[in-house]
VOGU-3710 file (C-alpha; in Angstrom, 3 decimals, decimal comma):
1> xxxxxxxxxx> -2,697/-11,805/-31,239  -0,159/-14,760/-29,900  2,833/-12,492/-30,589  1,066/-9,538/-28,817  0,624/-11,369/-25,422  4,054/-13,386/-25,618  5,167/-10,198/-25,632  3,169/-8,877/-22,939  3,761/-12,035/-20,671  7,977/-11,316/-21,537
11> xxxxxxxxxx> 7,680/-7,777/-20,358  5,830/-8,818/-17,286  8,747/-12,071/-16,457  11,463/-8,863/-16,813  9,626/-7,265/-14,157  8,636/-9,344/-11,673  11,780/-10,092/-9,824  12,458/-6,196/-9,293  9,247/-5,967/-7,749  10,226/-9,298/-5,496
21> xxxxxxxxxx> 13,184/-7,053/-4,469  11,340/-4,047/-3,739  12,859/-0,940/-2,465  10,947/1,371/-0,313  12,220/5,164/-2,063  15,544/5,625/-4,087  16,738/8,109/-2,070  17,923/5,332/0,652  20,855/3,539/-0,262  20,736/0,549/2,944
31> xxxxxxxxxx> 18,148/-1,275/4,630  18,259/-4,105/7,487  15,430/-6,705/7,929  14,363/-6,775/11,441  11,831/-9,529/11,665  9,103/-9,711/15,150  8,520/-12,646/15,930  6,584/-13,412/18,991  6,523/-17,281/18,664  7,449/-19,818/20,788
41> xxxxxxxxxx> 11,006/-20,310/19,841  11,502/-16,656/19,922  9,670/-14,151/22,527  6,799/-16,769/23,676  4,775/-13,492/24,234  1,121/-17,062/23,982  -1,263/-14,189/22,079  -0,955/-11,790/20,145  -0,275/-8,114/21,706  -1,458/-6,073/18,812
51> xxxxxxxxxx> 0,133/-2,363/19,044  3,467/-2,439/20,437  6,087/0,582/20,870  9,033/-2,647/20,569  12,413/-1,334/21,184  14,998/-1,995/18,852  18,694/-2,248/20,207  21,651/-1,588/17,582  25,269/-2,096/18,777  28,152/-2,965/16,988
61> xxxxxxxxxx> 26,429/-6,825/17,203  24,166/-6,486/14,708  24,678/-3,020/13,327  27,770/-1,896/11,529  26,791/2,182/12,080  28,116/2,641/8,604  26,357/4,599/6,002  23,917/6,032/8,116  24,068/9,732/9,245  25,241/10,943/12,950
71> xxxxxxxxxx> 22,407/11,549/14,516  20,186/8,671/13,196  17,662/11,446/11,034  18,167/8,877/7,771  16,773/6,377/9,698  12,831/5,172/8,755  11,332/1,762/9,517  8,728/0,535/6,727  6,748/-2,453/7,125  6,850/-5,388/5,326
81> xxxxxxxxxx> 5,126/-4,338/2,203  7,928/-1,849/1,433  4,850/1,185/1,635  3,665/1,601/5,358  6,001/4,052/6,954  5,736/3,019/11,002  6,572/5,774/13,856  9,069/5,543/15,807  11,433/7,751/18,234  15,339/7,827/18,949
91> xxxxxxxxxx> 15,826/7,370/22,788  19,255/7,267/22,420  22,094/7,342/18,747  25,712/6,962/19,143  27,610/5,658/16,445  31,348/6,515/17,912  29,576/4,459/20,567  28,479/1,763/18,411  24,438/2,170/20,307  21,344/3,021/19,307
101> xxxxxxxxxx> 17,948/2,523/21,226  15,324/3,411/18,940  11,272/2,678/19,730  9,155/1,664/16,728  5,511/1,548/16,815  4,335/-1,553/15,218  0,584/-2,442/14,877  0,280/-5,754/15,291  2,881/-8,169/17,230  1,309/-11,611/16,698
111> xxxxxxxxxx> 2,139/-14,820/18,450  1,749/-16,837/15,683  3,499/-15,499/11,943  6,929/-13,799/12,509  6,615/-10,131/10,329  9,340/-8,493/8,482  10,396/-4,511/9,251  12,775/-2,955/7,292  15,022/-0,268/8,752  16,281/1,964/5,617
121> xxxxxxxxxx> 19,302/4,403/5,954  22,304/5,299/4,030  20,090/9,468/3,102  22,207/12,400/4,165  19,238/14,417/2,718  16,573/12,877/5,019  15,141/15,409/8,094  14,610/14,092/10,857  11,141/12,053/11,489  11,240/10,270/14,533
131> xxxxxxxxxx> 8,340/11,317/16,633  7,710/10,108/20,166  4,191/11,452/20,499  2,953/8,702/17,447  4,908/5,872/18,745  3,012/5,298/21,424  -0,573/5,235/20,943  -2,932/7,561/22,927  -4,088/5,174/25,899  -0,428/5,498/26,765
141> xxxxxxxxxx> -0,735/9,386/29,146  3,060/9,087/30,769  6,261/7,749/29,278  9,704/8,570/31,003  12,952/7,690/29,014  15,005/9,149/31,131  17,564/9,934/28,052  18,043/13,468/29,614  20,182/14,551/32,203  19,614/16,154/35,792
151> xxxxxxxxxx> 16,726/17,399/34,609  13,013/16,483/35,081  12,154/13,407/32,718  10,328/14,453/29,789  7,088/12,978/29,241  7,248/11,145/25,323  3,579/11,433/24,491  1,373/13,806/23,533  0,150/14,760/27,074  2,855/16,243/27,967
161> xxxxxxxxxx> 2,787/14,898/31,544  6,904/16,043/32,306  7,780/15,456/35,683  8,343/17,795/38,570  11,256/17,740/40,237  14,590/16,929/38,862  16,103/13,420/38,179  19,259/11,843/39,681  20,652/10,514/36,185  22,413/7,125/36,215
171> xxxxxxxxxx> 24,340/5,217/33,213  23,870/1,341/32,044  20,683/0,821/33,058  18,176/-1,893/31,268  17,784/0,265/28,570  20,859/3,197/28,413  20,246/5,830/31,008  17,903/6,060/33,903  17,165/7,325/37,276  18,918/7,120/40,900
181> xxxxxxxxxx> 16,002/7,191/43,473  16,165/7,310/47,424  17,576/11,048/47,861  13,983/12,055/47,777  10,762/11,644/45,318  10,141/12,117/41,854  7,151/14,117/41,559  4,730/14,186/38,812  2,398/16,190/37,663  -1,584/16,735/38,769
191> xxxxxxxxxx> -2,969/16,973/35,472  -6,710/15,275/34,230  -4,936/13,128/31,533  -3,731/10,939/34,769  -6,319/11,387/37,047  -8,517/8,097/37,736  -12,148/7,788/38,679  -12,551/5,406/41,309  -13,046/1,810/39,628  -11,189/3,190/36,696
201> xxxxxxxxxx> -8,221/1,422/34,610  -5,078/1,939/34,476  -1,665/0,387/33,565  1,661/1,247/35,289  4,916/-0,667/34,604  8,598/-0,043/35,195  12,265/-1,298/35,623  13,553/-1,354/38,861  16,861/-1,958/40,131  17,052/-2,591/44,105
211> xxxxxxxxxx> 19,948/-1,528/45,621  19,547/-3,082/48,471  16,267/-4,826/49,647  14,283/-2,934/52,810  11,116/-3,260/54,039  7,952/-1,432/52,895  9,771/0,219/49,949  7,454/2,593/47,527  7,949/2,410/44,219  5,070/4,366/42,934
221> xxxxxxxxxx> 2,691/6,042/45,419  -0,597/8,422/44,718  -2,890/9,514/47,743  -5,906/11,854/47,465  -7,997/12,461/50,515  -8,235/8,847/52,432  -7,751/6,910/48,763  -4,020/5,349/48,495  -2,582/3,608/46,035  1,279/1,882/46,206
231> xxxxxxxxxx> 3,306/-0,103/44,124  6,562/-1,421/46,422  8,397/-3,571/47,173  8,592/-5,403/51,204  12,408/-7,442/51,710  12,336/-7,518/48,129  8,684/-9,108/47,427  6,873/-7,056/44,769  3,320/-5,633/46,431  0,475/-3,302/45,392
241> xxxxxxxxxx> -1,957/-1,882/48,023  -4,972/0,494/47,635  -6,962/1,638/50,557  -4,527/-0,517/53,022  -5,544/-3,763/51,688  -2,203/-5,250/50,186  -1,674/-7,877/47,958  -0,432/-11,464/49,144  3,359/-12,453/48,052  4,301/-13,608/45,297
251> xxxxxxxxxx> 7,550/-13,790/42,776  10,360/-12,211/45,043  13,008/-9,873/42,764  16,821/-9,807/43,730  18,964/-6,463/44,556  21,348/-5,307/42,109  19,301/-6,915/39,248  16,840/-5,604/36,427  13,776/-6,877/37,087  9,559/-5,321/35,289
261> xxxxxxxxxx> 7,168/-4,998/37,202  3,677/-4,358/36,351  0,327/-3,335/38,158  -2,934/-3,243/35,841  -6,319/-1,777/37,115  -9,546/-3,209/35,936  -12,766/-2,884/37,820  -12,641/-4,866/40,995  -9,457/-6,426/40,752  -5,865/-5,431/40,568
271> xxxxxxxxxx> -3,232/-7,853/38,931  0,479/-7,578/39,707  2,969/-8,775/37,182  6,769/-9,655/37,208  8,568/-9,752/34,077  5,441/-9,640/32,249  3,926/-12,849/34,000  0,876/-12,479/36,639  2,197/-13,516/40,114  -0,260/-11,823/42,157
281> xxxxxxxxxx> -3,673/-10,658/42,501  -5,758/-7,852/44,917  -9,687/-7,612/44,856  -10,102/-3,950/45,276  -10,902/-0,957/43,434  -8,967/1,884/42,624  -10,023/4,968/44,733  -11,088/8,302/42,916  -7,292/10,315/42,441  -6,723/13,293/41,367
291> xxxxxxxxxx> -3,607/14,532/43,093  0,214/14,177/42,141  1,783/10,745/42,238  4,927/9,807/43,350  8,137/7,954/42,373  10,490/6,168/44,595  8,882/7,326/47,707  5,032/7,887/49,484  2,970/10,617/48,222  1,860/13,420/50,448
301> xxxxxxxxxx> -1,757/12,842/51,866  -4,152/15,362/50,621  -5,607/16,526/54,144  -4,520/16,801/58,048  -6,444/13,510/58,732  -5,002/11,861/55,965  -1,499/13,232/56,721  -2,023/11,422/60,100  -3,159/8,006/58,959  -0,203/7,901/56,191
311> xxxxxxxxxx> 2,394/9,319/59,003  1,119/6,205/61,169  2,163/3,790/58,075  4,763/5,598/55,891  6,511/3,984/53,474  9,932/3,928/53,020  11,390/5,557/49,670  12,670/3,257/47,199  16,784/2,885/47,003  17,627/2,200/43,766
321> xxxxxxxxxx> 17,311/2,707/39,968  14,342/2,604/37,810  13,780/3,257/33,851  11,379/3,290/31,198  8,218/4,285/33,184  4,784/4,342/31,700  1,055/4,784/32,705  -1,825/3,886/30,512  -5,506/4,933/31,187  -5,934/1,501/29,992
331> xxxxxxxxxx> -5,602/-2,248/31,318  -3,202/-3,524/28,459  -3,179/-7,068/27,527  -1,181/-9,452/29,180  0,582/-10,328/25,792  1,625/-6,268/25,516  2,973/-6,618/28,971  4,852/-9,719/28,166  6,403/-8,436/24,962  7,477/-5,339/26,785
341> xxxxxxxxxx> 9,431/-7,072/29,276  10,796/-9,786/26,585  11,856/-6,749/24,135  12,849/-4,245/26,706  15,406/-6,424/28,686  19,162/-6,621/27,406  19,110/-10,137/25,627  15,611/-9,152/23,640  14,118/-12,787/22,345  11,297/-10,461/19,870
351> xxxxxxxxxx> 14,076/-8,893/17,481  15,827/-11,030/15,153  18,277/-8,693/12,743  19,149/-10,050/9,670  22,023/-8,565/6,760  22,304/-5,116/5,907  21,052/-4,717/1,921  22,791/-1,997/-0,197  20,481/-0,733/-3,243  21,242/-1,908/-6,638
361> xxxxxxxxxx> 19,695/0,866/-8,006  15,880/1,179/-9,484  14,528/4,481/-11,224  11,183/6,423/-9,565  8,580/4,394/-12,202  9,551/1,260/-10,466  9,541/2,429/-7,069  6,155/3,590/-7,902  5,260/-0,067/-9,192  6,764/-1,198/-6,064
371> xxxxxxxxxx> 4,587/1,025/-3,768  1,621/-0,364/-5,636  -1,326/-2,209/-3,367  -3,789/-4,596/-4,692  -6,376/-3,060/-5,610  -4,079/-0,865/-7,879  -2,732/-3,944/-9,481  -6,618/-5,335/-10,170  -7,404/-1,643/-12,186  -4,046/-1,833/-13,719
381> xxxxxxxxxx> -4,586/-5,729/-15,034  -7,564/-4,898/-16,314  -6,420/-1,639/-18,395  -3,608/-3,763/-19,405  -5,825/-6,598/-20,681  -8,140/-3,263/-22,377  -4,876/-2,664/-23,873  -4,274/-5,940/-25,170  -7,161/-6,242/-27,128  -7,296/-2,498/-28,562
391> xxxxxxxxxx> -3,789/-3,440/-30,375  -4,596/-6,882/-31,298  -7,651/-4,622/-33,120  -5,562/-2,001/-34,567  -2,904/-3,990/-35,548  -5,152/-6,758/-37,122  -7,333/-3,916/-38,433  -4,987/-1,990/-39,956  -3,153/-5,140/-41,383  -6,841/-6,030/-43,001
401> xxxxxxxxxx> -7,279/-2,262/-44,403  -3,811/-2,387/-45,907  -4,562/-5,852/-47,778  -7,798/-4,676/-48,813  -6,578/-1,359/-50,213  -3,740/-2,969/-52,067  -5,861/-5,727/-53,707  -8,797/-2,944/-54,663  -6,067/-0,929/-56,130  -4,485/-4,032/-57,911
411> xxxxxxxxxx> -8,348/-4,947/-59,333  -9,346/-1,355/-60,462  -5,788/-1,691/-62,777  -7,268/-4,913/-64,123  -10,906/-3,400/-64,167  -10,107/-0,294/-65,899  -7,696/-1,967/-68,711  -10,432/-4,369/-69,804  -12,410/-1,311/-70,434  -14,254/-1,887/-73,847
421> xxxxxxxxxx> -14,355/-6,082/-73,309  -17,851/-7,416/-71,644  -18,271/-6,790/-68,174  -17,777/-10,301/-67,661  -14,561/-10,727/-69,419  -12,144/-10,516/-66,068  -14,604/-13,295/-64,411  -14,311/-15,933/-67,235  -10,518/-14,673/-68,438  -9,662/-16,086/-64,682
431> xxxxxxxxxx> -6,861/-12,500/-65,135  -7,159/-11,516/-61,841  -5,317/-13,063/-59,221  -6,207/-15,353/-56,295  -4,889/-13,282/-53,729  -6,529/-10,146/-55,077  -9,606/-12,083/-55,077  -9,220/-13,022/-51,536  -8,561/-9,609/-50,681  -10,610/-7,054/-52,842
441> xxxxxxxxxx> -13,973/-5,655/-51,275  -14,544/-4,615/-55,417  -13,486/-7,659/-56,823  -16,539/-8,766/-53,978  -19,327/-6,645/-55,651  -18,061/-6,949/-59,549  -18,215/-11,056/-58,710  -21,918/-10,038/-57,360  -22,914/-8,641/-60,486  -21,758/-10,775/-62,235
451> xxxxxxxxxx> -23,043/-13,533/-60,872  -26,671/-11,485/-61,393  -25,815/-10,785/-64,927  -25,698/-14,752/-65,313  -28,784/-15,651/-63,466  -30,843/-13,276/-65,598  -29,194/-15,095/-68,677  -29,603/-18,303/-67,126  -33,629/-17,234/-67,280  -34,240/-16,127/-70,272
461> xxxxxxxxxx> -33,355/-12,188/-70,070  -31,868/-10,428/-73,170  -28,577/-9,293/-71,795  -27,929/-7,485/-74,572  -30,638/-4,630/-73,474  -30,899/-4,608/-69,759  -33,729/-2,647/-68,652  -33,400/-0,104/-66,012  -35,255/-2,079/-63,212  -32,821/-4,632/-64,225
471> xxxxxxxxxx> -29,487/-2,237/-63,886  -31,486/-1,292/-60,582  -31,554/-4,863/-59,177  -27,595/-4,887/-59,744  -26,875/-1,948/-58,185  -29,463/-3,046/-55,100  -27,442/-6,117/-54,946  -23,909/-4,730/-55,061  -24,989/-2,051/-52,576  -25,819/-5,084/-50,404
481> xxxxxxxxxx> -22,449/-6,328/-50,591  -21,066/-2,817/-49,817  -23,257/-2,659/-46,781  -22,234/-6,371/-45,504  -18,257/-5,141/-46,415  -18,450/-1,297/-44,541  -20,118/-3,911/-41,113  -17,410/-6,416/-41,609  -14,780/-3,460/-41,272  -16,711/-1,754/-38,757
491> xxxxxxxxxx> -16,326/-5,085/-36,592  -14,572/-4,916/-33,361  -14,387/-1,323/-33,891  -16,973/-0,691/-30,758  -14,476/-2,142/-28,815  -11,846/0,734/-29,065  -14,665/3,325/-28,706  -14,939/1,611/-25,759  -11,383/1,557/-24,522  -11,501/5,119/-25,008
501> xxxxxxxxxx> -14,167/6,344/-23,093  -13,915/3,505/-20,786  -10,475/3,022/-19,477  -9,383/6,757/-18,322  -12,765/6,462/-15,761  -11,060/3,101/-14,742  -7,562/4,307/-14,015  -9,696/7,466/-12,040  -11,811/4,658/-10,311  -8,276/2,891/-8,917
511> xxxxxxxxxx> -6,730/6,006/-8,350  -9,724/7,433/-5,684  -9,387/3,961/-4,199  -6,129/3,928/-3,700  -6,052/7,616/-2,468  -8,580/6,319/0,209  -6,574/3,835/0,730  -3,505/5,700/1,556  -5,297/8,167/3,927  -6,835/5,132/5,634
521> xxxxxxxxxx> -3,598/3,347/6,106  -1,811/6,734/7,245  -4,356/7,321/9,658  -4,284/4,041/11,042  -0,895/4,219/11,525  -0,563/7,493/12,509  2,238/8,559/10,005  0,993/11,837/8,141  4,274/12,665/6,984  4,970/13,060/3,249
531> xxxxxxxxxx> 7,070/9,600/3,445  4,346/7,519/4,254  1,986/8,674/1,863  3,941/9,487/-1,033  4,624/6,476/-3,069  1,277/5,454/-2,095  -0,753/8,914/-3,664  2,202/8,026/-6,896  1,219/4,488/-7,494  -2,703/5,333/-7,039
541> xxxxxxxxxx> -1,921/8,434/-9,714  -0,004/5,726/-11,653  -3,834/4,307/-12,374  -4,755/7,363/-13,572  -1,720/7,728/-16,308  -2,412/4,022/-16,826  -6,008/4,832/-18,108  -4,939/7,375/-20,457  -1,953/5,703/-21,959  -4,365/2,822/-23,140
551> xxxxxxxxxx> -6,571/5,921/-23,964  -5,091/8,118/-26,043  -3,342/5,145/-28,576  -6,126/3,781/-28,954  -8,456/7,297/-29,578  -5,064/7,758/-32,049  -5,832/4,051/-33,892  -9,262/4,634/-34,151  -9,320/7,813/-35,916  -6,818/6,641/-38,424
561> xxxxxxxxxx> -8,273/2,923/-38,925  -11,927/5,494/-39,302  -9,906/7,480/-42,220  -8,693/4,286/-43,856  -12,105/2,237/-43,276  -14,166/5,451/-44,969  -11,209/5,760/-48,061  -12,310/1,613/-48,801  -15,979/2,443/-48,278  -15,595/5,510/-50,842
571> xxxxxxxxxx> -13,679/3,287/-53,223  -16,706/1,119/-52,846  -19,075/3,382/-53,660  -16,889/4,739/-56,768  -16,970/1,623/-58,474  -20,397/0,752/-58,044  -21,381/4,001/-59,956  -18,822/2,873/-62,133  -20,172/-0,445/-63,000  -23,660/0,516/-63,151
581> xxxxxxxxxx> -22,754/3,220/-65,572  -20,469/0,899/-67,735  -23,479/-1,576/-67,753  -25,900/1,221/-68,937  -24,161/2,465/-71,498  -22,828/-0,870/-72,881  -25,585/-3,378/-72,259  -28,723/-0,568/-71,539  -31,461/-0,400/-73,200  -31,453/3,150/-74,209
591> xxxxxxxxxx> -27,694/2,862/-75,055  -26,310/4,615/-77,820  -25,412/2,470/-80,752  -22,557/3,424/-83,120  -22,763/5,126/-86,325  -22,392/1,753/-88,344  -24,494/-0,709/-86,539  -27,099/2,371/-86,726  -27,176/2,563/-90,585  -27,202/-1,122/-91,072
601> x> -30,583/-1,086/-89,005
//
């Protein structure tokens, strides 16, 4: 039993530090940490943000663009367990460049613990996965990249909200291409997926680049009927104003310079935010819109009055460049907001890159063990401990049933050869050895006898014609024995019986957990490719084969310690018939005596 489980513990030692060194799927030859980490040393973001679409910036840096295909389709991003597969999208791959702006969707930025992404590569098989519409989760109903050219920005989600007129494209902007505004406005679309009820939420935030600073400048502008809603900027102070009541001053930006800016909706107030940090607020609520927004310019009025009133206090369009534009039908957290402008800006404070990794090389079983959660391990430790114990049985059993047959066959010799002597000759002769003794179930029931035999003498009895009740108590007693010998073999045997019924519905158990598991996780996520639940459905199947391999040896064991046990128990009942007969016709009392002893009677 020692040897069994320093054998066990050796095999586990060997395969612990591949599984400290997990790799996500053999197929990827590199990986590069890329660790979050919103702290205070790093992006400061004070809370945690929870789901954020953080931008990741390669460049020749931190990125060597080696290994990894042309267009960036080998590239996945897996969390730090090595299993979760997280979204992401390619804005923008250029490795003669050296630059790569790639958005990954990760579900929980914290303030406090940094967290570990790995970004695998190095598969010229891989398709392409990146997927825009799951990076960014659904609250998000407008995202503009502008990664296309003199064309209308294409909207990144789901919605579909693409814009309506053509954009001026621009190069080097905060985050690689963008749009010129002040020729005219950038219309978007009237569609229910941005409309707001009046009091509603919402969340818009942009880059903007003044060219020069002018007075009553409209960033973003949405009228409907006598309801208005701005975001500009006046001589280069940030403002928002809804229904004509404008917010006071606060942080002023500078021309020619990046700068986010930030307006979120909640009930009856309106916050205004500049590079992700409240400077202002406005005690108003958003008016009922319905009708196409604007950017860099006002928005046409809905009616003749309304034309009027706005044509009375236009704003002047926005001169400048502006990127990375994005409504929610949500008020986000001031942590998201925060993080967005720390990770979006040029010299990012939330990504830390760390060395590339090249693959050693691991087969598919222990990618699988790699890929393993918890709960798989917990079903798996305890089929391995049902494992244990079913060869500790079988071995010791069949070690026991190998002794036992060898002595009985050893005492039967010596049995059989003093054939003719008294029954009692091979206990008082001392012929038979010690370690047959200790071994023999027969040399167990003749000793039995026996050791009747003598306690009838000791009394009185006539051994010399035993009566049939008394050949009858002998048996009873050695039949006893043979009873106490067939349990003592049959010990321990439950448990394998057990093992095998037992332990494939415990690898089935683990392996519907972790298949709910892996769905759960996917759909949390939002990855339902075949990447992200893959090694996941393989290492809850891997309970499954788990429960069977401890299974099926020990189903094979039992059967052929059964044979053996039932070969000793026949033996058994052999040479009690043996020795009862032996005792009847030598010592019975309606023996036959020989010719000579009959004549001298």
């Amino acid at each position: 039993m020692r040897r069994i489980l320093f054998i066990v513990l050796t095999l586990l030692s060997t395969l612990l530090p591949g599984l400290a060194h997990a790799w996500w799927q053999a197929e990827w030859s590199y990986r590069k940490p890329v660790t979050i980490d919103g702290g205070p040393q790093a992006g400061a973001i004070g809370s945690d943000a929870g789901r954020v679409p953080v931008l990741v910036r390669l460049h020749t840096g931190n990125f060597k663009f080696e290994g990894v295909s042309e267009t960036g389709a080998d590239l996945r991003f897996v969390a730090a367990d090595d299993k979760t597969v997280l979204n992401h999208q390619i804005e923008q791959f250029d490795p003669l460049l050296g630059m790569a702006l790639i958005w990954v969707d990760v579900p929980n930025v914290s303030a406090g613990t940094p967290q570990k992404l790995w970004m695998y590569y190095g598969n010229p098989k891989a398709p392409a996965s990146g997927n825009g519409q799951r990076s960014f989760d659904p609250d998000y109903t407008l995202v503009y990249h502008f990664a296309e050219a003199a064309v209308p920005p294409r909207d990144t989600t789901a919605y579909g909200n693409n814009g309506q007129t053509a954009a001026v494209p621009v190069e080097g902007t905060v985050i690689g291409k963008g749009a010129q505004l002040g020729s005219g406005p950038l219309m978007l679309p009237a569609t229910s997926s941005l409309a707001v009820q009046a009091g509603g939420s919402l969340t818009f935030s942009a880059w903007v680049r003044p060219d020069q600073l002018g007075a009553r400048q409209a960033i973003y502008a949405r009228r409907d009927g006598a309801g208005e809603f701005v975001v500009g900027i006046d001589q280069g102070v940030p403002f928002v104003q809804v229904n004509g009541q404008r917010s006071t001053p606060g942080q002023p930006i500078q021309a020619g310079q990046w700068s986010h800016l930030a307006v979120k909706a909640e009930g009856d107030s309106l916050a205004l935010y500049v590079g992700g940090r409240p400077t202002v607020s406005l005690a108003a609520r958003l008016p009922a819109l319905n009708t196409a927004g604007a950017l860099g310019a006002d928005a046409p009025a809905g009616g003749p009055a309304a034309q009027g009133a706005q044509a009375a206090a236009a704003f002047a369009p926005f001169t400048g460049a502006i990127d990375e534009v994005r409504f929610s039908k949500v008020a986000r957290a001031d942590a998201l907001l925060l993080a967005d402008a720390v990770s979006q800006g040029a010299e990012s404070r939330l990504t830390v890159f760390g060395a590339d990794e090249q693959q050693a090389g691991k087969s598919h079983f222990g990618f699988i063990l790699a890929a393993m959660p918890l709960d798989a391990w917990v079903v798996v430790g305890l089929l391995g401990l049902m494992m244990v114990l079913s060869w500790a049985i079988m071995i010791g059993k069949g070690r026991s049933y190998g002794a036992t047959s060898r002595a009985n066959a050893a005492f039967i010799e010596h049995f059989r050869e003093a054939a003719g002597a008294p029954l009692d000759r091979l206990a008082v002769s001392n012929t038979v050895p010690q370690e047959v003794r200790a071994d023999s179930s027969l040399w167990r029931l003749y000793e039995v006898a026996i050791d009747e035999m003598r306690r009838r003498h000791d009394r009185g009895y006539d051994l010399s014609a035993v009566s049939s009740a008394t050949i009858g108590a002998i048996r009873a007693a050695m039949d006893g024995v043979m009873v106490r010998e067939t349990e003592r073999m049959s010990k321990r045997m439950n448990w394998l019986s057990t093992t095998i019924e037992g332990a494939p519905y415990v690898g089935l158990f683990g392996t519907v957990i972790g298949i709910m598991l892996v769905f759960v996780v996917a759909a949390m996520a939002g990855a339902v490719d075949i990447n992200s639940v893959a090694p996941g459905m393989a290492a809850a199947l891997l309970c499954t084969a788990a429960g069977l391999g401890v299974a099926i040896p020990a189903l094979f064991g039992y059967n052929w310690l059964a044979s053996r046990s039932d070969a000793i128990g026949a033996d058994m009942a052999v040479f009690v018939d043996e020795f009862v007969t032996r005792l009847a016709e030598e010592q019975g009392e309606g023996r036959s005596l020989p010719v000579a002893v009959a004549k001298r009677a």
